[in-house]
Kinemage of the C-alpha trace (Angstrom):
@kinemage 1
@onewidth
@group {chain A} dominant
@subgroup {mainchain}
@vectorlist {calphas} color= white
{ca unk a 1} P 104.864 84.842 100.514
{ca unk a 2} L 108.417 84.606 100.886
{ca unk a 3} L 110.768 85.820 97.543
{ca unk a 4} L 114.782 84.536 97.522
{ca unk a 5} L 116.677 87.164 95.904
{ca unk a 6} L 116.136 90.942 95.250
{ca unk a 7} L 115.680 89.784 91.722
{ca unk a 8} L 112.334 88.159 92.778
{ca unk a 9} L 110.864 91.631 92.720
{ca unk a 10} L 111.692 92.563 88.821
{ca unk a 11} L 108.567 93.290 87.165
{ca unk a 12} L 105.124 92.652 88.034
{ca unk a 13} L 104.268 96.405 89.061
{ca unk a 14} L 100.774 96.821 89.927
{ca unk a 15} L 98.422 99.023 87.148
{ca unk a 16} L 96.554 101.910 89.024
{ca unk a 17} L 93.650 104.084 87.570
{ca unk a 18} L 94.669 107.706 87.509
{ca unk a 19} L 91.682 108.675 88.233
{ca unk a 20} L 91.650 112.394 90.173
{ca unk a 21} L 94.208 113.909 87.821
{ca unk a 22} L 91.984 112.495 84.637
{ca unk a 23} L 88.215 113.317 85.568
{ca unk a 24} L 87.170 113.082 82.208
{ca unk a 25} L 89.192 109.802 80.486
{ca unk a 26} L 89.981 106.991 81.224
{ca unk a 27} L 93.829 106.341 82.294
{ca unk a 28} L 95.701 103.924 83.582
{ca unk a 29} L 99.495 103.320 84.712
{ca unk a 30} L 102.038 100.711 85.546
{ca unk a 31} L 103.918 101.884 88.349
{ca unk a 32} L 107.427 100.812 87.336
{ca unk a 33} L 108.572 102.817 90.091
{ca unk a 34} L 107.748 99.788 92.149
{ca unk a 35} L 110.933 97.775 90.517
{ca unk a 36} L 114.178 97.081 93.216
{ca unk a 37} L 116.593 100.285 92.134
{ca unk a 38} L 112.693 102.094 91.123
{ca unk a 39} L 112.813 101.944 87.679
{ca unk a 40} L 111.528 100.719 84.557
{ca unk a 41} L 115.128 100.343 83.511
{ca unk a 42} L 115.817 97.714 85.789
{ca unk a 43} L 114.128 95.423 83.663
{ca unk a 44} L 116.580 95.816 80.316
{ca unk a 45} L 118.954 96.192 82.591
{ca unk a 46} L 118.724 92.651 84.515
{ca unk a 47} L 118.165 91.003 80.470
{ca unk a 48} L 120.951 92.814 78.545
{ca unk a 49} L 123.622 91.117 81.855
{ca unk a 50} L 121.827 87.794 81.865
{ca unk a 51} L 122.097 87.308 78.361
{ca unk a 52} L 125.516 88.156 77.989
{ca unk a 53} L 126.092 85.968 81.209
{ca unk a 54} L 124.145 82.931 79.346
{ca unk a 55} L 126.610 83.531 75.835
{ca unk a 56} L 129.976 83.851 78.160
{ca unk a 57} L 130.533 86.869 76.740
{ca unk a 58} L 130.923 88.517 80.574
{ca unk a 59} L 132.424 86.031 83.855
{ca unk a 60} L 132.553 86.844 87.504
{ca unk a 61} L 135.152 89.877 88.064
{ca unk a 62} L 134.985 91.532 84.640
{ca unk a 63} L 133.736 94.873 84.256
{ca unk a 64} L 130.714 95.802 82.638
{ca unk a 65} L 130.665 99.898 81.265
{ca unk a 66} L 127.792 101.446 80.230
{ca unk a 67} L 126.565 104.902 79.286
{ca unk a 68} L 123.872 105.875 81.537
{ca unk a 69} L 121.238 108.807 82.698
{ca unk a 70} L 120.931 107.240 85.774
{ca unk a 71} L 118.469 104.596 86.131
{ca unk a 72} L 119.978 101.775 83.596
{ca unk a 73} L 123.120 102.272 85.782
{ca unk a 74} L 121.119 101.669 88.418
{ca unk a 75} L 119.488 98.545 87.192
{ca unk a 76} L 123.124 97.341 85.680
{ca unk a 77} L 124.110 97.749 89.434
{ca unk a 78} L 121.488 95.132 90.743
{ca unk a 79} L 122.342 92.722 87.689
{ca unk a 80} L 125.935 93.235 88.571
{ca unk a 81} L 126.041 92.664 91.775
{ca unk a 82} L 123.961 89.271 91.481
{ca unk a 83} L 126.421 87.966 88.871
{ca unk a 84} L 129.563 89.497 90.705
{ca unk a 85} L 130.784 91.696 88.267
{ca unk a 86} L 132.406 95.550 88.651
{ca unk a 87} L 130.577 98.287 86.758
{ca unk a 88} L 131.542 101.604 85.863
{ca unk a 89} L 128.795 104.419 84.570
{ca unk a 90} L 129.554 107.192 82.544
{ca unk a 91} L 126.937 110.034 82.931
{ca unk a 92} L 126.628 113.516 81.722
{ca unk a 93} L 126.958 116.551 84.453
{ca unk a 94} L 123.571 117.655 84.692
{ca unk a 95} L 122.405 114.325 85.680
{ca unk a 96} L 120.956 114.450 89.190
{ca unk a 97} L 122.765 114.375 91.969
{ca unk a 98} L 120.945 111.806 93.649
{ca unk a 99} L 121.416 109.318 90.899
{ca unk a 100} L 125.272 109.583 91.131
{ca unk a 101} L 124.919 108.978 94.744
{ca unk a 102} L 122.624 105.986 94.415
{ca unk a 103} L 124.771 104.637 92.021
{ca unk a 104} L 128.287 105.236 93.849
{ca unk a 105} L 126.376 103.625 97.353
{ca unk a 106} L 125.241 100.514 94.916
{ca unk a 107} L 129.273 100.403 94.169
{ca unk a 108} L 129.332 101.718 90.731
{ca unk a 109} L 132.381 103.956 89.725
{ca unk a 110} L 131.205 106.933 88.206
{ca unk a 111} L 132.737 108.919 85.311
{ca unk a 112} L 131.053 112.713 85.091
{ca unk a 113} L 130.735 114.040 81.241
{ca unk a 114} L 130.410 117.380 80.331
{ca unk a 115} L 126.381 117.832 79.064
{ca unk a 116} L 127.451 120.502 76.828
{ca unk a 117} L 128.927 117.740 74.020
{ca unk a 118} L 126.819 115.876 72.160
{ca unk a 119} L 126.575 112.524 73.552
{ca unk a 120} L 128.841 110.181 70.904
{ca unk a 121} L 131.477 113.063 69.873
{ca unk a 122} L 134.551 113.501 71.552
{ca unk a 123} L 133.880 113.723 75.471
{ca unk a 124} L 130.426 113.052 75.517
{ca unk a 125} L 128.927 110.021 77.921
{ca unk a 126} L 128.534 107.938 75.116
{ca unk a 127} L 132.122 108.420 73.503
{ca unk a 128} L 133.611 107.988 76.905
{ca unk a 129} L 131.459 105.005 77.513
{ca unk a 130} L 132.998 103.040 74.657
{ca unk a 131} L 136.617 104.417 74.852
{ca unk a 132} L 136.586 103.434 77.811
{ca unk a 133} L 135.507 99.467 77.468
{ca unk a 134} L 138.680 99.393 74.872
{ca unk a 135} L 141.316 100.099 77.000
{ca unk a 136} L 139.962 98.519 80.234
{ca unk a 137} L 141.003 95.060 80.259
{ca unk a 138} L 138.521 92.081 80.684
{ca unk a 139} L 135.574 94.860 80.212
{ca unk a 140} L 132.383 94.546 78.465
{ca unk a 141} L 130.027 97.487 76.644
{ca unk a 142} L 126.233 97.384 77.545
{ca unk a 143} L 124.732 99.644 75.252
{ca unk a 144} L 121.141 99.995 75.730
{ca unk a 145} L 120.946 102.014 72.537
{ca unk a 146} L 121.903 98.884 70.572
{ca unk a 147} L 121.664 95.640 72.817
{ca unk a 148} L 117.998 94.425 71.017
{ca unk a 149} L 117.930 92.758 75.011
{ca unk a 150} L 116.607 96.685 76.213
{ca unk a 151} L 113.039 96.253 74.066
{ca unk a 152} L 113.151 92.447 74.276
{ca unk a 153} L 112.660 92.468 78.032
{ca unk a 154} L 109.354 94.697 77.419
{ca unk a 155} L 108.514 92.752 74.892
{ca unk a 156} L 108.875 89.363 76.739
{ca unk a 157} L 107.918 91.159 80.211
{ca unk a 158} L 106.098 94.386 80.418
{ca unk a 159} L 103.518 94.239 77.515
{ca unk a 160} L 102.180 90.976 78.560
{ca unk a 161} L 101.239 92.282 82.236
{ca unk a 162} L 100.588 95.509 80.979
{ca unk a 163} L 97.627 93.493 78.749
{ca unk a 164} L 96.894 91.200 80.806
{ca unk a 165} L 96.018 93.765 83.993
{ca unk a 166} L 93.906 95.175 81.546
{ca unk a 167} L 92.448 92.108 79.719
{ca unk a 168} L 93.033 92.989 76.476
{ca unk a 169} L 90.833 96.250 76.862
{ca unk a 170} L 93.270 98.694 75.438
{ca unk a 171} L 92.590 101.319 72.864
{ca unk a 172} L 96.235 104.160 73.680
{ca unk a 173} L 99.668 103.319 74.853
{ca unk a 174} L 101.886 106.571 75.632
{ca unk a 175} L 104.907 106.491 76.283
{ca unk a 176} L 108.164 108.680 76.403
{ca unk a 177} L 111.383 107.752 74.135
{ca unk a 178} L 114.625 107.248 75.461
{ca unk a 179} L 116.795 104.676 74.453
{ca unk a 180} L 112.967 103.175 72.426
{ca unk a 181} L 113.274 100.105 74.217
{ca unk a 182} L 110.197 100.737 75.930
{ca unk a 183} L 108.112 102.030 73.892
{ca unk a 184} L 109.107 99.849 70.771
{ca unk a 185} L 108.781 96.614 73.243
{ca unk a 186} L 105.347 97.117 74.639
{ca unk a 187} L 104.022 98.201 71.212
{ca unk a 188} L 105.493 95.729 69.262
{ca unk a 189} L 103.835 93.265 71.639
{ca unk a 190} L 100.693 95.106 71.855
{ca unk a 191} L 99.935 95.752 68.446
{ca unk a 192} L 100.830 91.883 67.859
{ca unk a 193} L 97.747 91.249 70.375
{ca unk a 194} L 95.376 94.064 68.713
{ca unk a 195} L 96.917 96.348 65.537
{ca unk a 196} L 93.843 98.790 66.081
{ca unk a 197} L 95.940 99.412 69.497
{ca unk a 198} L 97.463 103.277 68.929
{ca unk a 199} L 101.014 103.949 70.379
{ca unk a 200} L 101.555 107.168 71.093
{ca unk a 201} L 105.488 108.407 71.532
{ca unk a 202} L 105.799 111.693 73.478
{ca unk a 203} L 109.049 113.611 73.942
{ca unk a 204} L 110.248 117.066 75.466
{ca unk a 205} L 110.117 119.855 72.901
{ca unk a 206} L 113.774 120.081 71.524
{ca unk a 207} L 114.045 116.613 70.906
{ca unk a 208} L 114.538 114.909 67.200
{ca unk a 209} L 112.172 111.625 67.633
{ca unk a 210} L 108.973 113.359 66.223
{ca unk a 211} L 110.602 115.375 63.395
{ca unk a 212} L 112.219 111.596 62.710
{ca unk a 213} L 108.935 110.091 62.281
{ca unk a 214} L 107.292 113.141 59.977
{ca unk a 215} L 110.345 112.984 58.411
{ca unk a 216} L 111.230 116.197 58.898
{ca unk a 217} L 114.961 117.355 59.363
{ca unk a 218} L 115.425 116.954 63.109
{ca unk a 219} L 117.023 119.637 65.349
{ca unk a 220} L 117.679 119.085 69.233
{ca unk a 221} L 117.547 121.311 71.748
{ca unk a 222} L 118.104 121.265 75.226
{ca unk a 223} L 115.323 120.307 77.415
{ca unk a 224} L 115.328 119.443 80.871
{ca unk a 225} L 113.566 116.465 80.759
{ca unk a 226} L 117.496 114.494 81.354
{ca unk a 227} L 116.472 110.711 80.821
{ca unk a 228} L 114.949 111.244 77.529
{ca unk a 229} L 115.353 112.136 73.700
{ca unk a 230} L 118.689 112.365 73.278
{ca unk a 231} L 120.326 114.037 70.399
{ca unk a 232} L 120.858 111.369 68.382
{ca unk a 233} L 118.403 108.487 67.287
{ca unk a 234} L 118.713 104.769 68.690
{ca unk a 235} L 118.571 101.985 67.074
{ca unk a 236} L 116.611 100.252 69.131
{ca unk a 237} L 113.661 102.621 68.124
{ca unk a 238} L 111.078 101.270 66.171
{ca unk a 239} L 109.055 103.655 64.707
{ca unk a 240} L 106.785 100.924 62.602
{ca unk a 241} L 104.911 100.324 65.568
{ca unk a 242} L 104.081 104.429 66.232
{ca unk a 243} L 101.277 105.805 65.535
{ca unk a 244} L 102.600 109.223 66.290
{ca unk a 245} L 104.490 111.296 68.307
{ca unk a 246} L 103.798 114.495 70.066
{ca unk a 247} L 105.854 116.898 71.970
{ca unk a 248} L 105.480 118.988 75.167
{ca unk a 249} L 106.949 121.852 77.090
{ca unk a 250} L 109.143 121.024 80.048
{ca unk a 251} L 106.881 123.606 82.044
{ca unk a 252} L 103.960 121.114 81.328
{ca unk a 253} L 106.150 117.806 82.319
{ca unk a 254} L 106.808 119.574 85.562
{ca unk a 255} L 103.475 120.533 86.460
{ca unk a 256} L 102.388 117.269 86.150
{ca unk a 257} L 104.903 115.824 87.954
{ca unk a 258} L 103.052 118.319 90.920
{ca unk a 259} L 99.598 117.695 89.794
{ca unk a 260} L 100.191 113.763 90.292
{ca unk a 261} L 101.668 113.926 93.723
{ca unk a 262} L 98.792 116.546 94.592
{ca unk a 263} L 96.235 114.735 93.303
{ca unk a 264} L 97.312 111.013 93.263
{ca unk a 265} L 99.863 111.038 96.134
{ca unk a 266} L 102.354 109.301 93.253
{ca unk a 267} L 105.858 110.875 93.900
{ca unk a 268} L 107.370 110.078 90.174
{ca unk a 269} L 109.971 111.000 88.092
{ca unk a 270} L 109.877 113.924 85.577
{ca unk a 271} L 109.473 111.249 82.762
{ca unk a 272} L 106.298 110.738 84.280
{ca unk a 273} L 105.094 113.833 84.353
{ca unk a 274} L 106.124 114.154 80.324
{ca unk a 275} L 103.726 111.427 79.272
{ca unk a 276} L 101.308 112.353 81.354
{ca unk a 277} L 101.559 115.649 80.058
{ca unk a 278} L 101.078 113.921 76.606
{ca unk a 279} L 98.130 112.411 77.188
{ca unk a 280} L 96.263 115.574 77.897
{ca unk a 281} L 97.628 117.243 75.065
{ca unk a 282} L 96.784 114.574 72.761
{ca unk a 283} L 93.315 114.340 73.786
{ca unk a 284} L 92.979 117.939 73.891
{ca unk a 285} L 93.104 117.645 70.453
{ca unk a 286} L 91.355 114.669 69.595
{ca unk a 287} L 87.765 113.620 69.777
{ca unk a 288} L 86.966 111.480 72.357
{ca unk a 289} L 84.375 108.872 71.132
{ca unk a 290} L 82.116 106.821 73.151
{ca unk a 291} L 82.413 104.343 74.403
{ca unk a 292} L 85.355 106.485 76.047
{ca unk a 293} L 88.639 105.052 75.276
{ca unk a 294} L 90.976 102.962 77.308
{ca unk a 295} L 94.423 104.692 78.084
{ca unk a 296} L 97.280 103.149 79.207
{ca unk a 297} L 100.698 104.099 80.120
{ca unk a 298} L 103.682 103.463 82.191
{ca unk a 299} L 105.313 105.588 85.330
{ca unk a 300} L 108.869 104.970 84.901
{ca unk a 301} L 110.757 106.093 87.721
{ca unk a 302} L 110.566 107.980 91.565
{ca unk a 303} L 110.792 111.755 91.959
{ca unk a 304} L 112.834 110.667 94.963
{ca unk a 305} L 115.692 110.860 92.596
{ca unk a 306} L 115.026 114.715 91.390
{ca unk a 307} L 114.799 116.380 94.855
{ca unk a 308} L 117.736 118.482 93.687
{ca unk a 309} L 115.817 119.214 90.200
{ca unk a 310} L 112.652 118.870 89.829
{ca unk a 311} L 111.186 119.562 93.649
{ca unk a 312} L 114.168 122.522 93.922
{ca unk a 313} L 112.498 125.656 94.172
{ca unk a 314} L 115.735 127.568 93.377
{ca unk a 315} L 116.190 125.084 90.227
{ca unk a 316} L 112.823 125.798 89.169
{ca unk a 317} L 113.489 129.322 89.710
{ca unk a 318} L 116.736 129.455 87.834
{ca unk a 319} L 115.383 127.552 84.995
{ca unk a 320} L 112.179 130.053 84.579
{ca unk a 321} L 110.248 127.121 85.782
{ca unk a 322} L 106.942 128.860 87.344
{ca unk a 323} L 104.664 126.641 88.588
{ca unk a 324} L 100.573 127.935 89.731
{ca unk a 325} L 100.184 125.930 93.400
{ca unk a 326} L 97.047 126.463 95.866
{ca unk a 327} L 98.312 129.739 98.415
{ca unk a 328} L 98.690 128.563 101.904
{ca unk a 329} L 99.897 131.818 102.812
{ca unk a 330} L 97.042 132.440 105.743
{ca unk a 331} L 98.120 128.652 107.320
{ca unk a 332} L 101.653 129.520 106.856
{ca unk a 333} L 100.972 133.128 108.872
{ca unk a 334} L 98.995 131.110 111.784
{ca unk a 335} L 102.681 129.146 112.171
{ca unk a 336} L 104.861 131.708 111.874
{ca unk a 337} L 102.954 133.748 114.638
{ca unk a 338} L 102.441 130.809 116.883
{ca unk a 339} L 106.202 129.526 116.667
{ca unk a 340} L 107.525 133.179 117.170
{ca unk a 341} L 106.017 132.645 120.864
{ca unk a 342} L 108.114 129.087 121.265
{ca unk a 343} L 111.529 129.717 123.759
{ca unk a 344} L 113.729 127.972 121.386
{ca unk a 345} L 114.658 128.695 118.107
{ca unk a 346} L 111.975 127.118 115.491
{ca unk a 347} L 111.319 127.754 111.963
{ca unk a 348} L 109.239 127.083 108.496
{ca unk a 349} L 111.280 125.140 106.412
């Protein structure tokens, strides 16, 4: 089979059972990974520039500015450069440095926000965003926390292959909140198909969607978990179609980030490794019935993009990050001893 265009390759991730890392349940996950810039994002992304295309609200040669963690940017960078349009990204400091070099190379311009203010006062990536798209002439403002486009593509794309892969069989959807477009697409869609379908929001602890939904007063935190729960609620989250919410450690999100690639040779983002993370915690808590339950979820992104962060011992270290791996230290002594013999200089990385 032969695609014309990059945009041939948008959606239609495969679904893969997660089977070593979840002995005992029943799990599976879209690998959004999989997408062109290897996200999740760069579905929203390609329907939040093709709808504005399709009104004239954006022409060939405008700008298009949007407020970014990384991966919408990156997606807005594919959508851009198909409908010949400049794009700048404003992103917040402790974003990864990979991401800000992906999304320079895609021919982004970057503007670098200080993480330390919140994200719509005065200097923060959100405030900048939309200061900037009213002074820059002929510019446009993609807002995935507002453009109903962001859940509309899940809606329209992800939660039908998402049900379909699994015929219908689906008893738990997880998945992390950002911006709610994904979560708040698939579910709407899913609980359209089946309302006995539970969705399951999961978050970092420090974030303000799960105090939101028990209607609790929220208070945010910093986590480390970058591309999620922000400190501020969008309005593209729908919490009518959440069943509840749950929150874990950053610790845990990084471990299974480790566990996964150990276990299931899936290099993913630490998004990933939140849900994931979620979905043992939730059913450590919760009574598994029989006939076991069918689990679903979605992988958003590549942990190609966090070698600085997340696979960074001296990161891990400096954040108190501590993680339990199997000692190689007798393999690791055979090489030393045998490459201490070698002429030439050689060492372990």
């Amino acid at each position: 089979m032969i695609f014309e265009g990059i945009e041939s390759f948008l959606g239609n991730t495969p679904m893969m059972r997660i089977s070593r890392l979840f002995r005992d349940l029943n799990v599976f996950a879209k690998l959004e990974y999989l997408n062109p810039t290897f996200s999740i994002k760069d579905r929203p992304a390609y329907y939040m520039i093709q709808e504005a295309v399709r009104k004239k609200k954006i022409h060939p040669g405008n700008t298009v500015i949007a407020a970014t963690s990384g991966n919408t940017g990156l997606g807005l960078c594919l959508a851009c450069k198909i409908n010949q349009l400049n794009l700048i990204c404003t992103v917040f400091d402790s974003v990864s440095i990979e991401k800000i070099a992906l999304l320079k190379s895609y021919g982004a311009h970057v503007v670098v926000c200080d993480s330390d203010v919140p994200s719509d006062e005065e200097g923060g990536y959100v405030w900048v965003a939309k200061s900037l798209s009213q002074e820059i002439k002929n510019s446009v403002l993609i807002d995935q926390f507002v453009d109903i486009n962001n859940p509309l593509a899940h809606y329209q794309t992800t939660g039908p292959e998402l049900y379909e892969q699994l015929r219908g069989k689906i008893d738990y959807f997880f998945s992390t909140i950002g911006t709610g477009g994904t979560i708040s697409g698939i579910g709407r869609y899913l609980k359209e198909k089946n309302p006995s379908i539970k969705v399951i929001g999961v978050e970092p602890e420090g974030g303000i969607y799960r105090d939101t939904f028990l209607q609790k007063t929220p208070l945010y935190s910093d986590h480390l978990i970058h591309s999620i729960s922000d400190n501020f609620i969008s309005q593209n989250m729908d919490f009518s179609v959440v069943d509840d919410i749950i929150s874990v450690k950053d610790i845990d999100s990084f471990r299974l980030c480790y566990e996964l690639l150990d276990r299931e040779q899936i290099c993913a983002g630490t998004s990933s490794g939140c849900v994931l993370a979620g979905i043992k915690k939730f059913f450590e808590r919760t009574e598994v019935i029989n006939p076991e339950p069918i689990i679903t979820t979605v992988l958003p992104d590549c942990g190609l993009k966090y070698i600085d962060t997340l696979f960074n011992p001296d990161y891990l270290e400096q954040h108190d990050i501590r993680l339990d791996g199997k000692s190689d230290d007798e393999l690791r002594q055979q090489i030393a001893k045998t490459i201490a013999q070698f002429p030439k200089k050689v060492e372990i990385a």
